[in-house]
Backbone bond lengths (Angstrom), bond angles and torsions (degrees), N, CA, C in turn:
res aa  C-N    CA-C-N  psi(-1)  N-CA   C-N-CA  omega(-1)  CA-C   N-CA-C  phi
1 X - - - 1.447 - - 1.535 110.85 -
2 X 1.217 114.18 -40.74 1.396 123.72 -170.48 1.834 95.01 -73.57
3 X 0.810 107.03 -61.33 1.921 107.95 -178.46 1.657 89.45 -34.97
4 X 1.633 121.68 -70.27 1.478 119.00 -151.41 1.677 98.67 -56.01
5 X 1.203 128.29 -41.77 1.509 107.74 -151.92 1.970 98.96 -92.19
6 X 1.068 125.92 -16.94 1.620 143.43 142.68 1.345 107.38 -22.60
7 X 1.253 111.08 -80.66 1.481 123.84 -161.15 1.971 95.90 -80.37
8 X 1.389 134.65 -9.14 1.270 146.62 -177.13 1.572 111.98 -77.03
9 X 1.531 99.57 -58.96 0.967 120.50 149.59 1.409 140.72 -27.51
10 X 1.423 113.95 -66.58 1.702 129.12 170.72 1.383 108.86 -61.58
11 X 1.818 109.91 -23.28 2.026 105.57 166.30 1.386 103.96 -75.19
12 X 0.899 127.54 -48.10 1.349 135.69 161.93 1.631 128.27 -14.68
13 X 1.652 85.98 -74.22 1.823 97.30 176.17 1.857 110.30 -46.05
14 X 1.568 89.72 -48.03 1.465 101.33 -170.53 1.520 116.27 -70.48
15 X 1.016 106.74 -27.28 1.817 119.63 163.42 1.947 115.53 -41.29
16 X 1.693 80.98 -54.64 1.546 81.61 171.81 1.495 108.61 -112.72
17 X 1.168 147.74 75.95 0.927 133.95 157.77 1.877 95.81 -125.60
18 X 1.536 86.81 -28.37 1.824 96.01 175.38 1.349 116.73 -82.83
19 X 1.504 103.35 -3.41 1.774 103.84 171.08 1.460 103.17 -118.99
20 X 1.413 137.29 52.78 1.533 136.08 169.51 1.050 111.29 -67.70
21 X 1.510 124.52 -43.14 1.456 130.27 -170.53 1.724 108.49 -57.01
22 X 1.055 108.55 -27.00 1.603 112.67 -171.11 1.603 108.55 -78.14
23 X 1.288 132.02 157.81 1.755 124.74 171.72 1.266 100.60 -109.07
24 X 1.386 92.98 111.79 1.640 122.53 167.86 1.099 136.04 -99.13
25 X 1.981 103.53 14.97 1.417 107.26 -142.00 1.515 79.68 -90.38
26 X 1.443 162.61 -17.46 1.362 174.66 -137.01 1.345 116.97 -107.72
27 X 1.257 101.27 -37.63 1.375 101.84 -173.87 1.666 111.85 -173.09
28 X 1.118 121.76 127.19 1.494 128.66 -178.35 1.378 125.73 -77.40
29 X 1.442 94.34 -6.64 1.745 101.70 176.49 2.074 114.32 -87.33
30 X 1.608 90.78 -20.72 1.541 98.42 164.95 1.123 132.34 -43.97
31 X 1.101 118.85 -37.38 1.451 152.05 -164.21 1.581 102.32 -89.26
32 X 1.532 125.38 -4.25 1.668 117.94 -179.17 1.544 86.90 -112.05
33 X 1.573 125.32 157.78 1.053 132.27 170.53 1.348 117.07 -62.86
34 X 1.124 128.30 -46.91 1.368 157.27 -165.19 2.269 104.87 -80.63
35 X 1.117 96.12 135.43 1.569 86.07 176.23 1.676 93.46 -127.92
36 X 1.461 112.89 133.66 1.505 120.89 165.93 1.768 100.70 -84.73
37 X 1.618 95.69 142.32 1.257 128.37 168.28 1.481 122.72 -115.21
38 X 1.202 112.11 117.26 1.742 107.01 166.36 1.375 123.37 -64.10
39 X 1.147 91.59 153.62 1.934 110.72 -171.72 0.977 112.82 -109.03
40 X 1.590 122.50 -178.84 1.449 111.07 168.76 1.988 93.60 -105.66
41 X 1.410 116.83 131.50 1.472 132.01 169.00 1.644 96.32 -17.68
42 X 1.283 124.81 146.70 1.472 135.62 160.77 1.969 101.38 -125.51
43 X 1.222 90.30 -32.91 1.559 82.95 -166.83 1.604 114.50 -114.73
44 X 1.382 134.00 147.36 1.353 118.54 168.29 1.299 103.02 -134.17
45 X 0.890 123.07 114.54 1.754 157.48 164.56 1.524 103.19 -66.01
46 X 1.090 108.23 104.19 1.775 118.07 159.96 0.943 127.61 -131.73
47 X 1.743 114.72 126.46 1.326 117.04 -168.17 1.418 99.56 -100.06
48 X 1.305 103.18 125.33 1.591 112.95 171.68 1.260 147.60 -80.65
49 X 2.141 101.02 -3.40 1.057 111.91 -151.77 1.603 114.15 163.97
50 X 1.405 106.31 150.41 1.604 100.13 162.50 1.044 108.63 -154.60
51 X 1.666 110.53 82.37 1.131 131.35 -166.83 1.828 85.83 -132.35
52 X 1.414 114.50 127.46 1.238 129.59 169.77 1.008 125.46 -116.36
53 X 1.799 139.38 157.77 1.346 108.53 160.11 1.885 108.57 -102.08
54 X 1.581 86.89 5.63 1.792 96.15 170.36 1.522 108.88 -106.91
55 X 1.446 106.50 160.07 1.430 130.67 136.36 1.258 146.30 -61.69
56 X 1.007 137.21 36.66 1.627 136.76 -127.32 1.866 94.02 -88.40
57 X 0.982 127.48 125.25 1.607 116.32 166.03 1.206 120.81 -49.03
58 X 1.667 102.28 -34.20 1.528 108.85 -160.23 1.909 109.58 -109.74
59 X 1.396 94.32 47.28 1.529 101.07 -177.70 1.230 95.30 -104.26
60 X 1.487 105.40 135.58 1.568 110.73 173.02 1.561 112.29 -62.67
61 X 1.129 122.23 -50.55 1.385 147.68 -167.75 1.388 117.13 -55.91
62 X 1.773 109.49 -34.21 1.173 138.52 173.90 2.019 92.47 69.48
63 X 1.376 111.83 33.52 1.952 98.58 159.11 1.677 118.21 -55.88
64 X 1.308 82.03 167.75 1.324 98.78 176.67 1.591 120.75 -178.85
65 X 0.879 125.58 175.92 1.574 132.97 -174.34 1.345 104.25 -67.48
66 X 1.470 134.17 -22.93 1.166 139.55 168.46 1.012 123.55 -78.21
67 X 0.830 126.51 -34.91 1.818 139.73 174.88 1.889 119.82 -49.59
68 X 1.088 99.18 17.38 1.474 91.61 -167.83 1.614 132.62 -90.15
69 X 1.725 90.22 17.99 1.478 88.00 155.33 1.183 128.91 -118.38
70 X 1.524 110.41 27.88 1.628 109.96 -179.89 1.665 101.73 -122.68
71 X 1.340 103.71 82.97 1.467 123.05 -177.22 1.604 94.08 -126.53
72 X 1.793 115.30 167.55 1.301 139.38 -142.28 1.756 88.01 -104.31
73 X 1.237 127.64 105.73 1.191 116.19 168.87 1.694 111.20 -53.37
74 X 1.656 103.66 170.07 1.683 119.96 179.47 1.346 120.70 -56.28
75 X 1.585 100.43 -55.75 1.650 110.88 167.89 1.519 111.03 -88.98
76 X 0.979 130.08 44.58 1.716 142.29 118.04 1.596 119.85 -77.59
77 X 1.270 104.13 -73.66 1.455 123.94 -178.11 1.459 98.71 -23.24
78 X 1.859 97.68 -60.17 1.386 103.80 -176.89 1.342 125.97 -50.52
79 X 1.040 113.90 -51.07 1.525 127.36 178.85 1.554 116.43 -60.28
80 X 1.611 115.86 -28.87 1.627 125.63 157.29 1.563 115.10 -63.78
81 X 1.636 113.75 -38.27 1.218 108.01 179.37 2.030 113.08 -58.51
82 X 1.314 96.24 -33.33 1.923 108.51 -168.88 1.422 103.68 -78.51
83 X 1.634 119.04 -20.17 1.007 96.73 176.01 1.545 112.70 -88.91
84 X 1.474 106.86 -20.95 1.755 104.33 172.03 1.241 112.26 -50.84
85 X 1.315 122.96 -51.12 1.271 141.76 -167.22 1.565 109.16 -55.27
86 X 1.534 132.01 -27.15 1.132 139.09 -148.97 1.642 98.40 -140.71
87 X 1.039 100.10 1.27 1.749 108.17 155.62 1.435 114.93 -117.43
88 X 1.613 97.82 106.74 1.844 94.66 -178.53 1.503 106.13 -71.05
89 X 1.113 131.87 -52.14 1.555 140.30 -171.65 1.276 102.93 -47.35
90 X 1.289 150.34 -39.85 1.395 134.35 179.33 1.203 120.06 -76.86
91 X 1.550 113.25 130.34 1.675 118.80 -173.42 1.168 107.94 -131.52
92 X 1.664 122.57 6.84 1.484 121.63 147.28 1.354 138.49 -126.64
93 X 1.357 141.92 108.02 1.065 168.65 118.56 1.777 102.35 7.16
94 X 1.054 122.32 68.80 1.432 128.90 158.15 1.862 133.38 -82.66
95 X 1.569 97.07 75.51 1.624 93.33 176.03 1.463 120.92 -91.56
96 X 1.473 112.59 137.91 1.302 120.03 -168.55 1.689 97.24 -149.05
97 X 1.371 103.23 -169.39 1.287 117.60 -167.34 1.758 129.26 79.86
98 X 1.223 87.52 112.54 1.544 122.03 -166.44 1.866 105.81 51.32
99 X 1.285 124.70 -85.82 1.240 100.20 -174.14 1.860 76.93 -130.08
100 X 1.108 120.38 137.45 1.288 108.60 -163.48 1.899 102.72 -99.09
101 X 0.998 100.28 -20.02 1.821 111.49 -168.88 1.636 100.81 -62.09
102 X 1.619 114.99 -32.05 1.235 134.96 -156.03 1.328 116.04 -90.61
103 X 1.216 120.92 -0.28 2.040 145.27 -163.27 1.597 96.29 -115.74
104 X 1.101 108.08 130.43 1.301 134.78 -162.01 1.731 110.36 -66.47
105 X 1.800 108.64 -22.16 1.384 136.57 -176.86 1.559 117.34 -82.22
106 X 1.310 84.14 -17.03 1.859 93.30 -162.31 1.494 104.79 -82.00
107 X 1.303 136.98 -25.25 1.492 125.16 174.87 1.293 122.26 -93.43
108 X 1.493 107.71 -13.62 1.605 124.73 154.35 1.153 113.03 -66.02
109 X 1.137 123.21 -58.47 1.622 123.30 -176.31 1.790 113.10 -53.13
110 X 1.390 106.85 -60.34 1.329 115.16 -176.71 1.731 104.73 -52.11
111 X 1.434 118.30 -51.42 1.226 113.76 -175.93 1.376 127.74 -44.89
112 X 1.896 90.64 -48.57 1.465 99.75 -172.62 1.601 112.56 -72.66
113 X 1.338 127.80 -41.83 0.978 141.84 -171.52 1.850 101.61 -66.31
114 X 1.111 122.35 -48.19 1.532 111.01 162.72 1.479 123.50 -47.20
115 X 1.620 100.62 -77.38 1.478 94.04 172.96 1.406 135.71 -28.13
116 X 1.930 111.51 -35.85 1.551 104.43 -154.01 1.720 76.14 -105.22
117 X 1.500 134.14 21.97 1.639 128.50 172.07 1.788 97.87 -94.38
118 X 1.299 98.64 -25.02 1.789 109.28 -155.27 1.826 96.82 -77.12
119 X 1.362 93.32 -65.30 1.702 114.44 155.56 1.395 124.67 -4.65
120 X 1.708 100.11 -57.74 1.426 93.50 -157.87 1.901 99.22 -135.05
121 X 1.027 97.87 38.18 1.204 129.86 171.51 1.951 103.83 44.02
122 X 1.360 110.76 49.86 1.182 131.82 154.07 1.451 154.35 -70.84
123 X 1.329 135.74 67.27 0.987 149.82 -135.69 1.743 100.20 -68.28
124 X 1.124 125.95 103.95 1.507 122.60 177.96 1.163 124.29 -137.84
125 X 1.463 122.51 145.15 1.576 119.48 -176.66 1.470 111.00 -151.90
């Protein structure tokens, strides 16, 4: 790891050493060809949990069957549902974390979040 960001680096130096002429002193993102723009959110990703009924080695999250007290309290969920609700631009509803079916939040969430999509004539998935 240490070699990759080293040798990342030295493209780097040389990145700007061939762009001096330019004023970069403002901002370091000047200096990339490319400029990022914000969007409006489409998606909201909530992790509910990392409560598994596996072990997986290769879980980022590191869940597991043990994990079962670091789940999404009710008045969270809730407070995720208001913000769906108050973000028109998002039209997907992404729950994850550890096994998500298995979190006490997850059939509340889905419910509520359907109904108030059905409601208000919101297309979501």
């Amino acid at each position: 790891f240490l070699q990759f960001v080293a040798e990342h680096k030295e493209d780097d130096d040389d990145e700007n050493t061939s762009t001096n002429d330019a004023d970069t002193s403002s901002s370091p993102v000047k200096s990339r060809t490319e400029q990022l723009y914000r969007s409006e959110p489409t998606i909201l990703q909530l992790n509910i949990g990392l409560y598994c009924n596996q072990a997986c080695n290769h879980c980022h999250v590191e869940s597991s069957p043990l994990r079962k007290e670091e789940t999404m309290s009710a008045d969270v969920a809730a407070r995720c549902l208001e913000l769906l609700q108050n973000t028109p631009s998002i039209d997907t509803l992404d729950l994850t974390g550890g096994a998500p079916e298995l979190n006490a939040q997850f059939r509340f969430l889905v419910k509520l979040a359907r109904e108030w999509a059905n409601e208000n004539n919101r297309k979501l998935t």
